[in-house]
C-alpha positions as CSV (number, residue, x, y, z in Angstrom):
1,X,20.8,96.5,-88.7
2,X,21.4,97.6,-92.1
3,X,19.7,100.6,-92.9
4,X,17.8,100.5,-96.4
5,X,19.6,102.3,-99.4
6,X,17.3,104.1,-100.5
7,X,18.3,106.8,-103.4
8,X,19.3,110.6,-101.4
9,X,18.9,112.8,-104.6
10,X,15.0,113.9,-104.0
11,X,14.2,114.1,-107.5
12,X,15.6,109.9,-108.2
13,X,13.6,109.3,-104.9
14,X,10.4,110.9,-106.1
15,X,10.6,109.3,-109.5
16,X,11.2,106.1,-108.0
17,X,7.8,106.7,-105.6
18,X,5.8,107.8,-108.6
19,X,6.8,104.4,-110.0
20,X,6.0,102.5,-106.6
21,X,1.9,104.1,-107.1
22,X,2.1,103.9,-110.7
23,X,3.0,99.8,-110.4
24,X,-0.1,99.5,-108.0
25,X,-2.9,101.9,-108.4
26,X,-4.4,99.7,-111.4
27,X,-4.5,96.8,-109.0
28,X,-6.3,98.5,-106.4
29,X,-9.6,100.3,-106.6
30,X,-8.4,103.6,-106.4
31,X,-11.2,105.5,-107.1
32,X,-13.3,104.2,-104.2
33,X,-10.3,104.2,-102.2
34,X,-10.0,108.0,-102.3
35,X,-14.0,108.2,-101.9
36,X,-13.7,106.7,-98.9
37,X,-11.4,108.6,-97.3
38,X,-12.9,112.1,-98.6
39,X,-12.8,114.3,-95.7
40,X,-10.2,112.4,-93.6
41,X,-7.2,114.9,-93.6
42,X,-3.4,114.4,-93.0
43,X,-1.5,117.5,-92.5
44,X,-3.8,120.1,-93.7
45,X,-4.8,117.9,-96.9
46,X,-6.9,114.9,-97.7
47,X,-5.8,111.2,-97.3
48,X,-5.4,109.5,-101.0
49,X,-3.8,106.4,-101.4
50,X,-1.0,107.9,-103.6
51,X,-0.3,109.5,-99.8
52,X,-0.5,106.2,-98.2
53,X,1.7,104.0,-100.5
54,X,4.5,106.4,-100.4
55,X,3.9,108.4,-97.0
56,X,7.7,108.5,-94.8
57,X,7.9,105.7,-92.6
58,X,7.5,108.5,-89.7
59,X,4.4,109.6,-91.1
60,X,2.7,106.1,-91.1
61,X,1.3,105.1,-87.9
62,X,-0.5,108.6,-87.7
63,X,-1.7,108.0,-90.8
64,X,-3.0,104.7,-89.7
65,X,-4.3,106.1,-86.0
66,X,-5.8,109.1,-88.6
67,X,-7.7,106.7,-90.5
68,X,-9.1,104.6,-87.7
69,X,-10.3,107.8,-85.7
70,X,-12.5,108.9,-88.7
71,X,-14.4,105.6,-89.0
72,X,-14.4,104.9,-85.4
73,X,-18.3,105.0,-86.0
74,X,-18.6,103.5,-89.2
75,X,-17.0,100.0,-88.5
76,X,-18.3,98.5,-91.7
77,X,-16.6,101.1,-93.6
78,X,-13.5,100.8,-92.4
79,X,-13.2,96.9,-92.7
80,X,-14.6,97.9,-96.1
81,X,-11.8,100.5,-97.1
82,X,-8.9,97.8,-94.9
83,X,-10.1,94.9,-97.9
84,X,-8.9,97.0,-100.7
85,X,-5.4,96.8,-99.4
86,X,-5.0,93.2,-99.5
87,X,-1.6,92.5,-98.9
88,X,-1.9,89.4,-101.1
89,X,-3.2,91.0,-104.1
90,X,-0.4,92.9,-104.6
91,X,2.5,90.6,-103.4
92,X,3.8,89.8,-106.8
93,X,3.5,93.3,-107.5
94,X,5.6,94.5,-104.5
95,X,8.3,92.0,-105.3
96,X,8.7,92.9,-108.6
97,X,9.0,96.9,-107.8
98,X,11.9,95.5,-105.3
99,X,13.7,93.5,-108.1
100,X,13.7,96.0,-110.6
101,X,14.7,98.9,-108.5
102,X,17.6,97.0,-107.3
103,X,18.8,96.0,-110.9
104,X,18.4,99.6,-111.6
105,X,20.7,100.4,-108.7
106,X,17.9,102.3,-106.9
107,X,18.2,99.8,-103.8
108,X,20.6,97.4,-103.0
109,X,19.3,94.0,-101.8
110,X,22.4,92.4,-100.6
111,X,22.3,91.4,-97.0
112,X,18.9,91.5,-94.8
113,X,18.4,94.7,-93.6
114,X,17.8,93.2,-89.8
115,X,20.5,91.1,-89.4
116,X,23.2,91.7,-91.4
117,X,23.8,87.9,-91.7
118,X,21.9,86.2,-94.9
119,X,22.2,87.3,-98.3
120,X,18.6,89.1,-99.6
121,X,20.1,89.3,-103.6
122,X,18.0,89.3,-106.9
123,X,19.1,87.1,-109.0
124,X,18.8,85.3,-112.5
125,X,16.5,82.0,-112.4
126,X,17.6,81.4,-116.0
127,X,21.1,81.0,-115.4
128,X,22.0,83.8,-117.2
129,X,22.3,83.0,-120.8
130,X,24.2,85.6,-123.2
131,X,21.2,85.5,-125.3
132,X,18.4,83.3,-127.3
133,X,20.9,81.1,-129.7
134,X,23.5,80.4,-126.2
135,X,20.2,79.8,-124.5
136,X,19.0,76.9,-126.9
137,X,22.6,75.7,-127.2
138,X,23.4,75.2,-123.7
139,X,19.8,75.0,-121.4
140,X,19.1,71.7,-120.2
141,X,15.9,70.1,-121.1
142,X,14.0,71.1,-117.8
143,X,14.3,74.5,-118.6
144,X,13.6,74.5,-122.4
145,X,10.3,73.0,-121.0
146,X,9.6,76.3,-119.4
147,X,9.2,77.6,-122.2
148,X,5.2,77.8,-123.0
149,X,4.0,75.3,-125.8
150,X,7.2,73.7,-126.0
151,X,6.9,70.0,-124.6
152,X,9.5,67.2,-123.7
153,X,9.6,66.2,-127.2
154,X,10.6,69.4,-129.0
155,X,12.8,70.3,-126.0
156,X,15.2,67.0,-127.0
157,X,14.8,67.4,-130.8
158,X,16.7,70.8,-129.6
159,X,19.2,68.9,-127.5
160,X,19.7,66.7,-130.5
161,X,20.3,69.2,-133.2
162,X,22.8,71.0,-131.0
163,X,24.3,67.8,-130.7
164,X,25.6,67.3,-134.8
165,X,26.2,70.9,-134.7
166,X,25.8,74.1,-133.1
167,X,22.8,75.9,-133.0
168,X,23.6,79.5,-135.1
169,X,20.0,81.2,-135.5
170,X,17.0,81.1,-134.4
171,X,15.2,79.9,-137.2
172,X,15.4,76.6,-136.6
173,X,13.2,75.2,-139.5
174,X,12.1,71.9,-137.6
175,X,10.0,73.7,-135.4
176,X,6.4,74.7,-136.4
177,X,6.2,78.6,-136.6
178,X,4.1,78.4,-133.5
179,X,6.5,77.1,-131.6
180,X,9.7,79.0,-132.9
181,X,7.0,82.1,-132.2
182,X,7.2,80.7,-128.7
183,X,10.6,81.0,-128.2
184,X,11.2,84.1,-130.2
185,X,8.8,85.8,-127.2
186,X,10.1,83.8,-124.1
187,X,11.2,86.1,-121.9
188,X,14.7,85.0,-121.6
189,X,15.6,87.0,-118.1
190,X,13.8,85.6,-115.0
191,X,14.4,87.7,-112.4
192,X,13.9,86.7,-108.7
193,X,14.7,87.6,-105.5
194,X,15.4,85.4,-102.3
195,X,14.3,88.0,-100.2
196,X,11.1,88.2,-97.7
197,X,9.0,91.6,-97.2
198,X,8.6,91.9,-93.8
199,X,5.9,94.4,-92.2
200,X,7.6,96.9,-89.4
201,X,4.2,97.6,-88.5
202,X,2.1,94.4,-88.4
203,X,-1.1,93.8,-89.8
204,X,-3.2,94.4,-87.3
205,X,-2.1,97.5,-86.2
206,X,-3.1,99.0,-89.2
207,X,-4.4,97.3,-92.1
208,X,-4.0,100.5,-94.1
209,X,-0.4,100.3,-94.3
210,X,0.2,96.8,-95.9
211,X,0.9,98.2,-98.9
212,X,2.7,101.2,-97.8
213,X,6.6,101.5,-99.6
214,X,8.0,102.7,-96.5
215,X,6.1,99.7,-94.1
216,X,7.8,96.8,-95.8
217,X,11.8,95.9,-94.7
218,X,13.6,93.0,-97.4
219,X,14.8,90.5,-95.1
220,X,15.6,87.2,-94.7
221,X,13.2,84.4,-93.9
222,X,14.3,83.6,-90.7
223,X,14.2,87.7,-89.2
224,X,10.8,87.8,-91.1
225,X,9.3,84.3,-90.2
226,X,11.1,83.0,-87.5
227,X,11.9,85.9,-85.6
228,X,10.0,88.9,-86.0
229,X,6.9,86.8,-86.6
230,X,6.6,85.8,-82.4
231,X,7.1,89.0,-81.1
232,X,6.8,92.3,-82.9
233,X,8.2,96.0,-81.6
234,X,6.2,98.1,-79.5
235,X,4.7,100.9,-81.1
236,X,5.6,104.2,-79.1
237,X,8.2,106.6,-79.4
238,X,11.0,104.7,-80.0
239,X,9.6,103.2,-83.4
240,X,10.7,106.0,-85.7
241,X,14.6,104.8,-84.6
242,X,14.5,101.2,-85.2
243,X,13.0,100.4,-88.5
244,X,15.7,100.3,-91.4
245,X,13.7,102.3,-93.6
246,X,13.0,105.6,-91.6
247,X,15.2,108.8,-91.9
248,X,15.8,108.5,-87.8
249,X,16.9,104.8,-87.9
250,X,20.1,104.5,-85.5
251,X,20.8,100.8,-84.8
252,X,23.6,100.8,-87.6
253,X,25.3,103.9,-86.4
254,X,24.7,103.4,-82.3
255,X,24.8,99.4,-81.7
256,X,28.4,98.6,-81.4
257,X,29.6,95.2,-81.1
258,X,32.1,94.9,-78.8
259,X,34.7,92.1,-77.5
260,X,35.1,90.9,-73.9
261,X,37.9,89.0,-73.4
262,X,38.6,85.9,-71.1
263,X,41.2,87.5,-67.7
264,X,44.5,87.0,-69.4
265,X,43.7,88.0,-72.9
266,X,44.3,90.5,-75.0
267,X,44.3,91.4,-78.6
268,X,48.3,89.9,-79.5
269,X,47.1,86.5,-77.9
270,X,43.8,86.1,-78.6
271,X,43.8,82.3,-80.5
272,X,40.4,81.0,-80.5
273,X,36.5,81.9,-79.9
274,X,37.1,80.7,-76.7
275,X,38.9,83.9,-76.0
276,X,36.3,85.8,-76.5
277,X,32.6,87.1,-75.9
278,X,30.8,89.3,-78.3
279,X,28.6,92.6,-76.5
280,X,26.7,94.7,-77.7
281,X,27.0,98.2,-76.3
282,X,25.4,101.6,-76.6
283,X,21.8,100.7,-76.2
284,X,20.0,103.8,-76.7
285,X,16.0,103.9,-78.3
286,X,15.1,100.4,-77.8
287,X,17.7,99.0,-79.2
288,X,17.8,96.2,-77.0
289,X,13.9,95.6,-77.9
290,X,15.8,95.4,-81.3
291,X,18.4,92.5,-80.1
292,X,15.8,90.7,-78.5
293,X,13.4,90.9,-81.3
294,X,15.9,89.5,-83.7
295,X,17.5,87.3,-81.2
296,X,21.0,88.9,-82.2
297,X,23.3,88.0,-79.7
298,X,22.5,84.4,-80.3
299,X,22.9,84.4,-83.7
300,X,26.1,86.2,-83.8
301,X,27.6,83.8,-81.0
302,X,27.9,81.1,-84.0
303,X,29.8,84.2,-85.5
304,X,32.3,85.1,-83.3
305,X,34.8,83.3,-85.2
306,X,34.4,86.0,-87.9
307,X,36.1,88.4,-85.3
308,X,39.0,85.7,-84.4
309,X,39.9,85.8,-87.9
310,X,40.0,89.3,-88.1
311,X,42.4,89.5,-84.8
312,X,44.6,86.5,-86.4
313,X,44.8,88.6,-89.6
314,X,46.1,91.4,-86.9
315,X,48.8,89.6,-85.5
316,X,50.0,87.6,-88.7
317,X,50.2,91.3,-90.7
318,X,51.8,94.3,-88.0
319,X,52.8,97.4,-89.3
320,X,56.1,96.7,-89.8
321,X,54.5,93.5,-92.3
322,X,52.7,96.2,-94.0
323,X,55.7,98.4,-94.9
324,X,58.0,95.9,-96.4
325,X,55.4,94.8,-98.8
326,X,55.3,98.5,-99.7
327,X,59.1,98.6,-100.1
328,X,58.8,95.4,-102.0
329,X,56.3,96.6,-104.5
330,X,58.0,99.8,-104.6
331,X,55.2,102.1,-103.5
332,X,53.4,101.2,-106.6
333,X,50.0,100.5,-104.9
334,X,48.9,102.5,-101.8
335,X,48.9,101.4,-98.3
336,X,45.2,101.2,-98.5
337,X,44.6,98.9,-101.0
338,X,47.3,96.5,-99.3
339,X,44.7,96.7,-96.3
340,X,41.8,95.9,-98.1
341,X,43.3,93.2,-100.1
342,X,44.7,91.4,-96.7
343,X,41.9,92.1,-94.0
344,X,38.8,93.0,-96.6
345,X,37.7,95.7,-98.3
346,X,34.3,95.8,-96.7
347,X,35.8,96.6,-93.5
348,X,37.6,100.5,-94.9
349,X,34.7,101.3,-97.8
350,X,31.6,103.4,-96.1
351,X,29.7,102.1,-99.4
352,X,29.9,98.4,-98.3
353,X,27.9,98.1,-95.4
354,X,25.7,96.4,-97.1
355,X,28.1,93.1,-97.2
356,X,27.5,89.8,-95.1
357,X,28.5,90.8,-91.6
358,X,30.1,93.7,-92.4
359,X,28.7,95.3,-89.1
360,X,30.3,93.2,-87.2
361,X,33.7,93.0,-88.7
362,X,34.1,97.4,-89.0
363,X,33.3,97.7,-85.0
364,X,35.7,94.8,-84.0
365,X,38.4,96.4,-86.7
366,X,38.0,99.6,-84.7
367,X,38.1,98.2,-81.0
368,X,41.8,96.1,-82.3
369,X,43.3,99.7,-83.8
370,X,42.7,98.4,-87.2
371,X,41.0,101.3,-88.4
């Protein structure tokens, strides 16, 4: 339910597109590609695969329903054109593009864009050594054995010579040069992601868009494989609102969570999840097809107590609370930062929706009068 990040200044977003084709056009055949769909066109101009990798997501099923209607004689030649986007092919490919635009701050992979519940971050597989020499001082022997051509036995004589005295170079004269070549190239950042690539539009309903920037949502396993797997959204006219990475995409702005409260509660008693039910409210374009789908409001029942922390927070810190730790830091930091630092900054910054159920926490902070 988060919406993707995607960069707003056209001119970043075009570069980063170009880059998107550029990282898999020598991977595909893209000269027979654009031979086969000579004559096929989209708008006034003909189909090429630079058009279908980085087409809007609101373009992409007519894109698909345009490609399928030209070769709706030729049936060999479209299962022919369909095998040259082979989603696995290009899989390490994809995941790369989505690592290195988020370390370039293009994207942000934080939180899956579906749930808003489990973390989707790129991170270091190395551990994040400062460089080469804190690398060979301080990496255990399983991961000096990454390294290509070194073996168990050079890995401890390492470990050993660290051992009388720190390592200061990299020249390490008891290695062969082969070997201290080896390590001189390793590439010493490993970059990964625990992220899925989910397809909004499935396979089947158009092979041609497997490979297609704007078809593929980071998200966590479970939304990707669990969830999303056994039932997928209905293509129609409500599509274009409920996938995270088109223009129109509303479930982030429209779905509110809500609280019900059990007869006799209300916000200054409120003690326990028992006091509460979460609802969801303002279902408008399929969002409910969206809950369903992602089996939200059983997922977020295990999270309710993220709300009855919020409401403790409430009553433990009134207003009144508030001013006298202004008067007793003479009104040296603003009434806002006292806020964020006692109920959580994600819940006042319009830049930090991206953070673990941040969703959830801004619409409860709203219903209480918090915000």
């Amino acid at each position: 339910m988060i919406k993707m990040n995607f960069p707003q200044d056209s001119n970043i977003r075009k570069a980063m597109e170009k880059r998107f084709f550029q990282s898999l056009r020598g991977n595909m055949d893209e000269a027979a590609i654009n031979l086969a769909l000579n004559g096929l066109l989209y708008k006034g101009v003909n189909l090429d695969l630079k058009t279908i990798l980085v087409a809007p997501f609101d373009d992409l099923m007519e894109i698909a329903e345009t490609v399928k209607r030209g070769f709706a004689a030729n049936a060999v030649g479209l299962a022919t054109l369909y095998s040259y986007f082979n989603y696995e092919d290009q899989r390490n490919l994809l995941y790369d593009f989505f690592i290195a635009e988020d370390i370039q701050g293009n994207i942000d992979l934080c939180t899956c864009h579906y749930c808003n519940i489990d973390f989707i971050n790129v991170y270091d597989s190395n551990g994040g050594y400062l460089n080469k020499v804190h690398f060979l001082n301080t990496a255990p022997i399983e991961t000096l054995n990454l390294i290509p051509g070194i073996k168990s036995a050079t890995s401890q004589r390492i470990i050993a010579e660290r051992g009388l005295r720190p390592i200061k170079n990299l020249s390490l004269s008891f290695l062969t040069p082969a070997k201290r070549t080896s390590i001189l190239t390793y590439k010493l950042k490993q970059d990964r992601g625990i992220f899925t690539l989910d397809h909004f539009y499935p396979q089947y309903l158009g092979d041609i868009l497997v490979t297609s920037l704007y078809n593929l949502i980071p998200s966590c396993a479970p939304c990707n494989s669990r969830f999303k797997h056994m039932s997928d959204f209905q293509v129609g006219k409500n599509t274009t609102y409920l996938s995270p990475t088109s223009q129109n995409y509303v479930v982030q702005e429209f779905l509110v969570f809500g609280l019900l409260l059990r007869p006799g509660k209300n916000v200054g008693n409120i003690k326990s999840v028992n006091d509460i039910e979460l609802i969801y409210e303002n279902y408008i374009f399929g969002q409910e097809e969206f809950l369903e789908i992602f089996s939200i409001p059983g997922r977020y029942s295990f999270h309710k107590k993220e709300a009855v922390k919020l409401i403790l927070k409430f009553q433990r810190y009134p207003e009144s609370y508030i001013d006298e730790i202004e008067k007793s830091l003479k009104y040296s930091v603003d009434r806002l930062t006292i806020m964020k630092d006692l109920f959580g900054a994600d819940i006042f910054e319009d830049n930090s929706n991206n953070q673990p159920l941040a969703k959830l926490r801004k619409d409860i902070a709203v219903q209480i009068g918090l915000i």
